[in-house]
VOBA-1610 file (N, C-alpha, C; in pm, whole numbers, padded with zeros to 5 digits, always signed):
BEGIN
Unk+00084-00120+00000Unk+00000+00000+00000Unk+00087+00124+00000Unk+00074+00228-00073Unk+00131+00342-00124Unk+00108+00428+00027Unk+00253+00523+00069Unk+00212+00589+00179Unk+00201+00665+00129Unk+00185+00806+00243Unk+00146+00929+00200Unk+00239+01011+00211Unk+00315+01101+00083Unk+00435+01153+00108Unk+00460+01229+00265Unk+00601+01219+00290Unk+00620+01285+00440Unk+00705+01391+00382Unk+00697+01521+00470Unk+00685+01668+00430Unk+00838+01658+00532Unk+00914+01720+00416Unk+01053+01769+00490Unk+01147+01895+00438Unk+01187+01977+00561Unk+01164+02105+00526Unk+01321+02131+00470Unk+01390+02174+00340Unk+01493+02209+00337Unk+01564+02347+00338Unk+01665+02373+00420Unk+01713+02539+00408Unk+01831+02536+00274Unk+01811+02670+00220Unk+01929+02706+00150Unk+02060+02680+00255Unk+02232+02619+00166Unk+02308+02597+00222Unk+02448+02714+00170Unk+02506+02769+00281Unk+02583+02918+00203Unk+02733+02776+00214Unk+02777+02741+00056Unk+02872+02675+00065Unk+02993+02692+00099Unk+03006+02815+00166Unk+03151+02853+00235Unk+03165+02808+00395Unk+02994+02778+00452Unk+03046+02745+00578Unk+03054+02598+00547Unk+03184+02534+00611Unk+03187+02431+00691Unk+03079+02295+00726Unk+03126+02170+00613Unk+03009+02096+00682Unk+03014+02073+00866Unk+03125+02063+00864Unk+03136+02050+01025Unk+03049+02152+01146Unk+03085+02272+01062Unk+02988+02381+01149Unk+02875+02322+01100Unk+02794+02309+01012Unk+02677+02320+01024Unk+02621+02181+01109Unk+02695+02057+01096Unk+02681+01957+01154Unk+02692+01954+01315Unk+02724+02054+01401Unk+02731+02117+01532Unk+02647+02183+01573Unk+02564+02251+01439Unk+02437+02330+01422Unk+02282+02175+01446Unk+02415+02081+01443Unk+02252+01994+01443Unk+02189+01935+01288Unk+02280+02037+01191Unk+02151+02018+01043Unk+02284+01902+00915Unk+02249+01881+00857Unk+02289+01762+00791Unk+02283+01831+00653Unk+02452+01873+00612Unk+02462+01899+00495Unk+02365+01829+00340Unk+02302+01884+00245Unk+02283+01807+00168Unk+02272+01870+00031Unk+02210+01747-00032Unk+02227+01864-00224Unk+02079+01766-00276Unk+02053+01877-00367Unk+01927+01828-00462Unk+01960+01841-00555Unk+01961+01721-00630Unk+01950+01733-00795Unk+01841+01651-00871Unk+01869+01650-00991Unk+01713+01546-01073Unk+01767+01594-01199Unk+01677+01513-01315Unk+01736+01520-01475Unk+01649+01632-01448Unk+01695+01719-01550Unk+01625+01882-01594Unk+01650+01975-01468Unk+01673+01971-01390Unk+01688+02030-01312Unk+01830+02123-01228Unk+01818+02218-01182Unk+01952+02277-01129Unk+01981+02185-01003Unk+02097+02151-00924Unk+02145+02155-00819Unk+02141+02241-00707Unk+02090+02185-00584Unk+02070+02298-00447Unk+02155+02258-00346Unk+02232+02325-00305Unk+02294+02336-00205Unk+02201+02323-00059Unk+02200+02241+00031Unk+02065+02296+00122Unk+02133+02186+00281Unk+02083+02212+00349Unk+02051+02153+00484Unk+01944+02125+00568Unk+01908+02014+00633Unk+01814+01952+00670Unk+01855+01901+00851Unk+01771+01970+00945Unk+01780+01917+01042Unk+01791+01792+01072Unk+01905+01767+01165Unk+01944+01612+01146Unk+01799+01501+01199Unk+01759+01568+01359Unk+01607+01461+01395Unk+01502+01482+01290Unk+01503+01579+01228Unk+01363+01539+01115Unk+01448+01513+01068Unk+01502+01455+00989Unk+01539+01349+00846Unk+01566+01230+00900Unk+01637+01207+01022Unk+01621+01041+01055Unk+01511+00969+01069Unk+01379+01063+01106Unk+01269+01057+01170Unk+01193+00986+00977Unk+01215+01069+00904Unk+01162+01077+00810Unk+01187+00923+00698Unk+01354+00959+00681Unk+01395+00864+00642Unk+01371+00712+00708Unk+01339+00727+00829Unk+01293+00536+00871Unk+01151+00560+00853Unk+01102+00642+00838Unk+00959+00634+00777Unk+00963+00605+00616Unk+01062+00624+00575Unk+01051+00655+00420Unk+01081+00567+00333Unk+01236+00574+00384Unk+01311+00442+00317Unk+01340+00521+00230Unk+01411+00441+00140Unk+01430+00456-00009Unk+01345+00460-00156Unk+01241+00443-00109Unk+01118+00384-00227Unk+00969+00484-00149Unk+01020+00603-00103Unk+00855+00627-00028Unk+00870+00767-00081Unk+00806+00861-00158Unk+00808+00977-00195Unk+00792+01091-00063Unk+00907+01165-00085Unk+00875+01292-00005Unk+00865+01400-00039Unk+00789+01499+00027Unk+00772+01653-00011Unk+00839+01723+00041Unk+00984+01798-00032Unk+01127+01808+00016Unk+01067+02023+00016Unk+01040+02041+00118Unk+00994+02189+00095Unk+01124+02284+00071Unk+01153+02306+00009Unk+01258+02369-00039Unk+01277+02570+00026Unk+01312+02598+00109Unk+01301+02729+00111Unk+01348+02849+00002Unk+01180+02942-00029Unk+01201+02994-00090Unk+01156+02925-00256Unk+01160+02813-00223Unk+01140+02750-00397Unk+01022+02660-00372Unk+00917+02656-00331Unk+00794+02572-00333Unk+00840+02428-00246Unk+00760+02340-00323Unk+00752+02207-00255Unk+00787+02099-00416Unk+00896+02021-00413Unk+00915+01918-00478Unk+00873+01761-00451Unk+00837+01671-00530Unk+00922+01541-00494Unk+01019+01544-00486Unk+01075+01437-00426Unk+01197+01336-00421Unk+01243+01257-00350Unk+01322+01159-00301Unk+01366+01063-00280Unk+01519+01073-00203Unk+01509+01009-00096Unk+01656+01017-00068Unk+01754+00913-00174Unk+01791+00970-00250Unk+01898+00873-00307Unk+02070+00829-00291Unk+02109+00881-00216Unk+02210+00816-00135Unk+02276+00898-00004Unk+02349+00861+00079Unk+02375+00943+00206Unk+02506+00861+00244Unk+02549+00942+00334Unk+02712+00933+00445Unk+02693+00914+00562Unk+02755+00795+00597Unk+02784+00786+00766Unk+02877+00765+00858Unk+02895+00867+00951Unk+03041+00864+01032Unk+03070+00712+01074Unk+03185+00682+01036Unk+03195+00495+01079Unk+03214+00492+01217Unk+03273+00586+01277Unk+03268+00568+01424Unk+03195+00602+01532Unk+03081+00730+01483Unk+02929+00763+01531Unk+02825+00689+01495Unk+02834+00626+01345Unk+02741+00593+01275Unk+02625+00744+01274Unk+02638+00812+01220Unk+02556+00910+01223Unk+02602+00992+01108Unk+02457+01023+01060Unk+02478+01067+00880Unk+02514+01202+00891Unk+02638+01225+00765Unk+02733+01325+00737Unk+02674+01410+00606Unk+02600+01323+00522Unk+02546+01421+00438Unk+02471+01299+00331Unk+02339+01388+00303Unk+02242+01334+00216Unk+02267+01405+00051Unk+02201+01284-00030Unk+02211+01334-00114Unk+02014+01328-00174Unk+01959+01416-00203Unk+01803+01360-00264Unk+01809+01408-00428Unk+01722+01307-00459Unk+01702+01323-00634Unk+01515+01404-00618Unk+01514+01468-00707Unk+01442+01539-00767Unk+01306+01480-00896Unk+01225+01390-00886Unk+01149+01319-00969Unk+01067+01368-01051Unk+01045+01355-01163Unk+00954+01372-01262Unk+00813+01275-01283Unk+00718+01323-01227Unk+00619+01262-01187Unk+00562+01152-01342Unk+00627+01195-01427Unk+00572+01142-01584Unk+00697+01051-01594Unk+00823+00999-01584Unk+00949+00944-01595Unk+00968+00821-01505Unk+00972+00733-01555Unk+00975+00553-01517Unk+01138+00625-01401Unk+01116+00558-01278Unk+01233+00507-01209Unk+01313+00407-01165Unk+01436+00360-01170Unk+01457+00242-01141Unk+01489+00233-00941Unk+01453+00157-00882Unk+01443+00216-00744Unk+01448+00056-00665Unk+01530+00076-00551Unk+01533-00062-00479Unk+01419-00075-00381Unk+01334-00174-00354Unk+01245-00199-00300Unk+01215-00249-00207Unk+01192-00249-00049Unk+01226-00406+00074Unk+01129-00485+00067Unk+01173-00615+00081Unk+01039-00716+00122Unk+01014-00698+00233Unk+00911-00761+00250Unk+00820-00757+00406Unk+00789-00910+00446Unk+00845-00985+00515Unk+00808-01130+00521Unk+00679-01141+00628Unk+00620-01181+00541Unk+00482-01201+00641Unk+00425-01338+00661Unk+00311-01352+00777Unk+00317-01504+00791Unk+00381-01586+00860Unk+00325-01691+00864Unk+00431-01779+00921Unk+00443-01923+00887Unk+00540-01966+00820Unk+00596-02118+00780Unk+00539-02251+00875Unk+00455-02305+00812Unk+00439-02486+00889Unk+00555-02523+00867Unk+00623-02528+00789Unk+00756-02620+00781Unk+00851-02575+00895Unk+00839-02414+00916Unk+00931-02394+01024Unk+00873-02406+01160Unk+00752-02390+01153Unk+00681-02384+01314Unk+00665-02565+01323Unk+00618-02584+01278Unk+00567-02764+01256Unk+00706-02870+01271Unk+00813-02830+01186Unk+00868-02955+01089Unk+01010-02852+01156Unk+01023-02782+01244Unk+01178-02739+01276Unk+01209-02656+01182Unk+01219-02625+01077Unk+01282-02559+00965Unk+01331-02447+01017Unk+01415-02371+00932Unk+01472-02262+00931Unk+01450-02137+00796Unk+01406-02071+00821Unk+01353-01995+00707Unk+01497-01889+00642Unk+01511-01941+00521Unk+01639-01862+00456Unk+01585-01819+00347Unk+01622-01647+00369Unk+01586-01530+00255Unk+01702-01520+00168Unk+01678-01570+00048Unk+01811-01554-00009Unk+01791-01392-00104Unk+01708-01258-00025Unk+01648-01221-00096Unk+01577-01110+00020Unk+01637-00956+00032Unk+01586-00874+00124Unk+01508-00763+00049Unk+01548-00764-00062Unk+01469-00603-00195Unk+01466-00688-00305Unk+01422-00573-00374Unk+01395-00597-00530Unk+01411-00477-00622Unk+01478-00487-00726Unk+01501-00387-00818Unk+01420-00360-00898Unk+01340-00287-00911Unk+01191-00218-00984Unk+01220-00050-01090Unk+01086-00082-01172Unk+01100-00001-01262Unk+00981+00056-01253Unk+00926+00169-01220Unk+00768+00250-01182Unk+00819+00377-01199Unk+00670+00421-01223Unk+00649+00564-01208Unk+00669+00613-01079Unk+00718+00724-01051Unk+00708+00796-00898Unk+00563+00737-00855Unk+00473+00799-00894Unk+00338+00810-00793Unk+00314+00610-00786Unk+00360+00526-00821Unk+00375+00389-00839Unk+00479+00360-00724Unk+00498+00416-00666Unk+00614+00328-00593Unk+00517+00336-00410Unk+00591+00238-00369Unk+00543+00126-00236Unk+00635+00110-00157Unk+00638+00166-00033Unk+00752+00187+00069Unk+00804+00026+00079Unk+00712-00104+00094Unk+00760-00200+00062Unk+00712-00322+00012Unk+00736-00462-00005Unk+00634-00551-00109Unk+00641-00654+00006Unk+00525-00691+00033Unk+00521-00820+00152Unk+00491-00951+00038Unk+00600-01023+00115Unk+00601-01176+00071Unk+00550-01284+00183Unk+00474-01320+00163Unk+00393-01409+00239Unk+00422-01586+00212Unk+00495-01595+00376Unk+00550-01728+00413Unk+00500-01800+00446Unk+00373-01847+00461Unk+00280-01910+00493Unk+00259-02025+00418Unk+00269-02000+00269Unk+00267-02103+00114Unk+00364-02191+00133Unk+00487-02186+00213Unk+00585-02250+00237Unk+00540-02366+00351Unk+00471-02456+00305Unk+00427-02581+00407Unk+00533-02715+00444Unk+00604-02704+00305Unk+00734-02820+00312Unk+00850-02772+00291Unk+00993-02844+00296Unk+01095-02852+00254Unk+01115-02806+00131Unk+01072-02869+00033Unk+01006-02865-00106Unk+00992-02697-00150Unk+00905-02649-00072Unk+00829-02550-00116Unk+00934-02419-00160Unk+00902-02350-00248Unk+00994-02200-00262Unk+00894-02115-00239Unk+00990-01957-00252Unk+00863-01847-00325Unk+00969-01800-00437Unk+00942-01802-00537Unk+01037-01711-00674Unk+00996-01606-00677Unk+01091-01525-00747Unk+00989-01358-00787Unk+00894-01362-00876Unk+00901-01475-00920Unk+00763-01465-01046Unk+00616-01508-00943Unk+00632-01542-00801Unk+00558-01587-00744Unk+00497-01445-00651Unk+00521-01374-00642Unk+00559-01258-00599Unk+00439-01191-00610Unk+00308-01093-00538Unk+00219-01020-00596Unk+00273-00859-00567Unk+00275-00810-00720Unk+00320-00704-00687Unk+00215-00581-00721Unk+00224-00462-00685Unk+00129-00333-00687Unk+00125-00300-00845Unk+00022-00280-00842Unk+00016-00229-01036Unk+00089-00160-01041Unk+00178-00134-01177Unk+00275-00014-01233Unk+00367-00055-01202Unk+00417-00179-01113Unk+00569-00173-01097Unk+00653-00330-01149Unk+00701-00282-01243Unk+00778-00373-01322Unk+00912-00408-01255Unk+00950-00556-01200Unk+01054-00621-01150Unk+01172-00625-01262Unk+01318-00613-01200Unk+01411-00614-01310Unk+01499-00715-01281Unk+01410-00801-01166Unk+01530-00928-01138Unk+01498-01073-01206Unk+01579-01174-01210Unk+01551-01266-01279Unk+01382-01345-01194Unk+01340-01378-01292Unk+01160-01439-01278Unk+01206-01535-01185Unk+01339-01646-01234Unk+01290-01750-01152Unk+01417-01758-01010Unk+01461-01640-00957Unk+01561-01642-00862Unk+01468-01675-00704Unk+01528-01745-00656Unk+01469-01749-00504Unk+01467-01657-00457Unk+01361-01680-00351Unk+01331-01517-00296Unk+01372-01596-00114Unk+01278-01695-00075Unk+01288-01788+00000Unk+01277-01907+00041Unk+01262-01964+00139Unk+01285-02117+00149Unk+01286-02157+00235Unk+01257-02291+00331Unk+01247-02335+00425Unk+01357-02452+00390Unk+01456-02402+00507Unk+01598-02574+00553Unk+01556-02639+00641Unk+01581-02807+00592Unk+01553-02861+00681Unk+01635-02874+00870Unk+01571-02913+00949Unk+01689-02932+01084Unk+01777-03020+01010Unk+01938-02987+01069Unk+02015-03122+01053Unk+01971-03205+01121Unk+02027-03357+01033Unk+02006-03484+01109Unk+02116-03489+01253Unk+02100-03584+01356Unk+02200-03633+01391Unk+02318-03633+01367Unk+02294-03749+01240Unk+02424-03782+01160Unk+02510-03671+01179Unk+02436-03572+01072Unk+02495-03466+01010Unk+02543-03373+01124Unk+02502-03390+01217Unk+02572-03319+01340Unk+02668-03394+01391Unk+02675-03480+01411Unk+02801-03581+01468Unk+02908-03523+01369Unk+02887-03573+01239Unk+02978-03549+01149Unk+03049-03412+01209Unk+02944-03306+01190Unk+03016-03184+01219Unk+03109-03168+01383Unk+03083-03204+01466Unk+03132-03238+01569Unk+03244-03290+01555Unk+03271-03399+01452Unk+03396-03455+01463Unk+03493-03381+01337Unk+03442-03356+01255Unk+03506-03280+01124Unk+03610-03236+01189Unk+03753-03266+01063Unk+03849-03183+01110Unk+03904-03010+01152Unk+03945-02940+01218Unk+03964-02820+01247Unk+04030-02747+01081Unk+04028-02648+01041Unk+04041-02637+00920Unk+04206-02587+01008Unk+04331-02597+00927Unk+04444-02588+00916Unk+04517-02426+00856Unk+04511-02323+00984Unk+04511-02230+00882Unk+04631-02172+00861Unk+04741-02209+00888Unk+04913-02244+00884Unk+04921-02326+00702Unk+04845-02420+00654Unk+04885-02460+00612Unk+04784-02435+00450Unk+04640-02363+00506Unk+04661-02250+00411Unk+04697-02200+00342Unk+04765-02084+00438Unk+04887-01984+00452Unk+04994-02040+00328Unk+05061-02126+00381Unk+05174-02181+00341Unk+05128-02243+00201Unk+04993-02237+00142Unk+04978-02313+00005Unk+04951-02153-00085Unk+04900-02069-00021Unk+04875-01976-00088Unk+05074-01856-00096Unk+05138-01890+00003Unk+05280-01836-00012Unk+05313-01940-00141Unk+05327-02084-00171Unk+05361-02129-00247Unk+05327-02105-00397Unk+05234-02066-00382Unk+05111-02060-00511Unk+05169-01885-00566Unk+05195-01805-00434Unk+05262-01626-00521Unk+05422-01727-00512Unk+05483-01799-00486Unk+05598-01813-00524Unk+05658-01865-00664Unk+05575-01936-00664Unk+05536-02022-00826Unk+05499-01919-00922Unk+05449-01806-00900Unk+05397-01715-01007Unk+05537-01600-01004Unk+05581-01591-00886Unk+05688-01516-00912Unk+05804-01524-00996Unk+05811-01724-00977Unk+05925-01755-01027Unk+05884-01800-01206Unk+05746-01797-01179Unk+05706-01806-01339Unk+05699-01669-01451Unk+05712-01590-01377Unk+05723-01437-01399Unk+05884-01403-01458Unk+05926-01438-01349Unk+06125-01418-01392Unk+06136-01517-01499Unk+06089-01581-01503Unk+06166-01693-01616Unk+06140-01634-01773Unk+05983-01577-01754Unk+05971-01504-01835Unk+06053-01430-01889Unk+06072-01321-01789Unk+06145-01200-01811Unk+06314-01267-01839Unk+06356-01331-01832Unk+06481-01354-01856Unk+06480-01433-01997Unk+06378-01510-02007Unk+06366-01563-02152Unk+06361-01425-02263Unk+06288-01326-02226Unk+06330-01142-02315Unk+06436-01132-02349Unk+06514-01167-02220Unk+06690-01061-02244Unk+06791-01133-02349
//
């Protein structure tokens, strides 16, 4: 189900100050661009945009109020994060053309719940967290729920061709890739086994992969001396 754009307010950004100052200021350097369009320099209070963005995601249209310049779409399309705060350094948003197909990543939503895993032990493996889609702006869906429930056996998959998706939005991944799946418990056996399996050897590794650049080194010189 399509949300309802969330309203976020952007200031003009004077590019001589300092992202750092303004990031002390609390506001989160950023830029707007889109095809046809100019580039904006701007800043966005850091608690409304985190606030916004886990409301939003990547796939949820927002109304980026621009000061001074009306109200746009757009989309956060990529951002920065301090590796040692984890806390975003600067956004980047695209600018949408309400008439212009987008290509846009999408999350699943696993819904339901597996007999094979509640019943039969299983373990439920997503080989498969988004989806790469092709829609119109006003077409896009904060996210697509896949429903685990159909999954009664071992046996059972869900593919993307199995997939119900919102009108207007065309998938760009392969039809028949797994999406998910139910594993069975190991046996016994298969646990003993692992229990006793040997420790992997990582000295000796080491010592096959030194052999393996030594062999190329010395296959290298031989080369080079076969030149002279």
């Amino acid at each position: 189900m399509a949300m309802d754009a969330i309203k976020l307010p952007l200031t003009k950004r004077d590019v001589k100050v300092k992202a750092k100052k303004l990031r002390a200021q609390g506001l989160i350097p950023a830029v707007l661009y889109g095809h046809g369009t100019e580039n904006h320099h701007l800043a966005v209070p850091y608690n409304v945009f985190t606030k916004a963005f886990k409301a939003a995601g990547e796939s949820t249209l927002l109304d980026l109020e621009l000061e001074g310049n009306g109200t746009v779409k757009g989309l956060v399309k990529d951002w920065q994060v301090d590796p040692l705060s984890n806390r975003y350094t600067h956004v980047d948003f695209y600018q949408v053309n309400l008439k212009e197909k987008l290509k846009v990543t999408i999350a699943l939503n696993f819904v339901g719940e597996s007999a094979a895993v509640k019943e039969q032990g299983g373990s439920l493996v997503k080989s498969m967290d988004s989806l790469r889609v092709e829609c119109l702006p006003g077409d896009l869906v904060h996210n697509i729920d896949v429903d685990v429930s159909v999954l009664k056996s071992f046996d059972d998959m869900i593919h993307v061709s199995d997939l119900k998706l919102p009108e207007g939005i065309e998938v760009l991944e392969d039809a028949n890739a797994v999406v998910v799946l139910v594993e069975a418990p190991m046996t016994e056996d298969q646990l003993k086994a692992l229990e006793n399996a040997a420790p992997v050897d990582v000295t000796a590794i080491k010592t096959e992969a030194e052999e393996k650049k030594a062999a190329e080194e010395a296959a290298k010189a031989a080369e080079e001396a076969a030149k002279e």
